[in-house]
One Martini backbone bead per residue (centre of mass of N, CA, C, O) as a GRO file, in nm:
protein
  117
    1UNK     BB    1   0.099   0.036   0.020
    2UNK     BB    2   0.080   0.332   0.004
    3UNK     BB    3   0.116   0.604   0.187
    4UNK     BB    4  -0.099   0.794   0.122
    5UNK     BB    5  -0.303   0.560   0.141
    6UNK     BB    6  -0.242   0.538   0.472
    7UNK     BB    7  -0.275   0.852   0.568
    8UNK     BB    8  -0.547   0.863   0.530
    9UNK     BB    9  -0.669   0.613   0.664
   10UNK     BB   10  -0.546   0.707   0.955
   11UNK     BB   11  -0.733   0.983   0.939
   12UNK     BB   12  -0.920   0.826   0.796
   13UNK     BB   13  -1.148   0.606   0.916
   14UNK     BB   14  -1.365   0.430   0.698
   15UNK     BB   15  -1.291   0.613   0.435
   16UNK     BB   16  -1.312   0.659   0.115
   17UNK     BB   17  -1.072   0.704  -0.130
   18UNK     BB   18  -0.980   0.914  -0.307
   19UNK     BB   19  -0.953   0.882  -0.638
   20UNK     BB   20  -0.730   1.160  -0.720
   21UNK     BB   21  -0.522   0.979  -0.501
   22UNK     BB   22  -0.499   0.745  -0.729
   23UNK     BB   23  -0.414   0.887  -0.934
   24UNK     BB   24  -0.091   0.863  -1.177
   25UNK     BB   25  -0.042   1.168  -1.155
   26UNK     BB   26   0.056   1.213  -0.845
   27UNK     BB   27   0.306   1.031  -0.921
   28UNK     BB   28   0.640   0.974  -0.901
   29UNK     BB   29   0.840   0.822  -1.064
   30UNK     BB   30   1.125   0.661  -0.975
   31UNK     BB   31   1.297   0.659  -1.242
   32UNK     BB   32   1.307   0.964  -1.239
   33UNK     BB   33   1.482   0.981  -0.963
   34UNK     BB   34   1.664   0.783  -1.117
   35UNK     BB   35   1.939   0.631  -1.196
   36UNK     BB   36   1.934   0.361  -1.387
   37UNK     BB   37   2.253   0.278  -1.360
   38UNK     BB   38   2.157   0.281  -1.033
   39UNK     BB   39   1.998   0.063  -0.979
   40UNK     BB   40   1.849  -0.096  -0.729
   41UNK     BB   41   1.885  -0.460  -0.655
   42UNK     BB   42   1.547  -0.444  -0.573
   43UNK     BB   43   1.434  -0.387  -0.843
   44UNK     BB   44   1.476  -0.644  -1.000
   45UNK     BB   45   1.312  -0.841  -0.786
   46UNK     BB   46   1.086  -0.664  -0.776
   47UNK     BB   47   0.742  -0.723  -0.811
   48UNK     BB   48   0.480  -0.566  -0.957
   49UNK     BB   49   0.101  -0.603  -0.952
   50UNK     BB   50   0.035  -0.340  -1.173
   51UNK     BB   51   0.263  -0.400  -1.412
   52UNK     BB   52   0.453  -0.137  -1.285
   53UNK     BB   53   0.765  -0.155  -1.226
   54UNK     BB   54   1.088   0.012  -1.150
   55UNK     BB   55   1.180   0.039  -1.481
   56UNK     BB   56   1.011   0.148  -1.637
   57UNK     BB   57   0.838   0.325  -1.811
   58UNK     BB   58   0.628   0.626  -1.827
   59UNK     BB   59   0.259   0.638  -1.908
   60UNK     BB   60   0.126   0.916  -1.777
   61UNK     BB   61   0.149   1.097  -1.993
   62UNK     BB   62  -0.009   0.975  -2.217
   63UNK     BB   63  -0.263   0.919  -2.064
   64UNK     BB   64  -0.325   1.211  -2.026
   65UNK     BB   65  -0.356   1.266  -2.335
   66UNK     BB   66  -0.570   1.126  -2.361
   67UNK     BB   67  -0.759   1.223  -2.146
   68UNK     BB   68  -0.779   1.522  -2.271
   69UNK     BB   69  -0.863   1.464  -2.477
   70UNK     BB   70  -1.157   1.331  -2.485
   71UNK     BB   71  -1.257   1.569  -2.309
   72UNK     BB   72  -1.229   1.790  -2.532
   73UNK     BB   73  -1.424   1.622  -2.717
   74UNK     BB   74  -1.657   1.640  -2.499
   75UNK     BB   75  -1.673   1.935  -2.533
   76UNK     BB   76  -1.722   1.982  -2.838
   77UNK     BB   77  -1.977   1.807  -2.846
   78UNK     BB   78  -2.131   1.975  -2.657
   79UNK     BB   79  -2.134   2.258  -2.779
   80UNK     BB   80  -2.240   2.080  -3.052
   81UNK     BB   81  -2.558   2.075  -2.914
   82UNK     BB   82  -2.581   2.333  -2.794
   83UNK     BB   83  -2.603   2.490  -3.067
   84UNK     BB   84  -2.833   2.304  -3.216
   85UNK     BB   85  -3.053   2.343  -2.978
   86UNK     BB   86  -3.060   2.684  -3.068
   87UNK     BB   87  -3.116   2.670  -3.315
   88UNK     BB   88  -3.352   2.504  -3.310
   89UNK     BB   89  -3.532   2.710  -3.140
   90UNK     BB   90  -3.524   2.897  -3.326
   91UNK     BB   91  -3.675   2.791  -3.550
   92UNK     BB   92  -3.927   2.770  -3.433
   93UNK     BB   93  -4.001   2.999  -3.377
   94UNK     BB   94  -3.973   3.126  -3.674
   95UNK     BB   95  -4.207   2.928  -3.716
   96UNK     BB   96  -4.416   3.072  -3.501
   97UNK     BB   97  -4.454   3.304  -3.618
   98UNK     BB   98  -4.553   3.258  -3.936
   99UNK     BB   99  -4.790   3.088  -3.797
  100UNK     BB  100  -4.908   3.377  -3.700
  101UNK     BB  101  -4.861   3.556  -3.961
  102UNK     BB  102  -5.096   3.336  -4.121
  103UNK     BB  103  -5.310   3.348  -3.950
  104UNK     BB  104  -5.383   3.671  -3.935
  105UNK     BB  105  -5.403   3.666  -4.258
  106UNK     BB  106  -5.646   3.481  -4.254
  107UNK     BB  107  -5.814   3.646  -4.111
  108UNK     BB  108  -5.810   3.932  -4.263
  109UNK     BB  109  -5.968   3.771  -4.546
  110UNK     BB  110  -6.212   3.674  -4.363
  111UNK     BB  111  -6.308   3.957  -4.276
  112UNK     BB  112  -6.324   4.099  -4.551
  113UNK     BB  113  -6.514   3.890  -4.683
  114UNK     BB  114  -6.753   3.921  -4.486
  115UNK     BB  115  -6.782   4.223  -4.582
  116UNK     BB  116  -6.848   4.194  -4.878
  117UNK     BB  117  -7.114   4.002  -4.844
   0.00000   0.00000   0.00000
């Protein structure tokens, strides 16, 4: 268990740990801090069940870069619905006024010829 996640753990006993406190970008990845030719000779015979490592590259820029693509695509397409329900609204409307500016216009005609006959 990290660190990290043994104090929340043992300040909040009992409360499940934030999300944000387990994201792989919040922690810095020991390889980077270690000159590889220098790494620790437990480095290597230590297996991590995470499937990451000791000595692996860190792969949490790509994961982030994936992640906020993804976010901004997410963003991207919520505009562009908000943008075309915006449309559709105009348009109803527009098209709601038409039909009452031909309904009153049929009205004043049906009006006119009552009056003439």
């Amino acid at each position: 268990m990290c660190v990290r996640v043994a104090c929340w753990t043992a300040q909040f006993p009992g409360q499940a740990v934030p999300a944000e406190l387990l994201e792989p970008e919040n922690y810095k990845r020991q390889i980077e801090a270690t000159n590889r030719a220098r790494l620790p000779k437990f480095a290597l015979a230590v297996h991590f069940q995470s499937g990451w490592q000791f000595a692996d590259p860190d792969s949490t820029p790509q994961a982030r870069t994936e992640r906020e693509h993804a976010a901004a695509e997410a963003e991207r397409r919520k505009i562009a619905r908000q943008e075309r329900e915006q449309r559709d609204a105009e348009d109803r409307r527009a098209r709601q006024i038409r039909r009452e500016h031909a309904d009153e216009a049929l009205r004043s005609i049906r009006a006119l010829m009552g009056a003439a006959s």
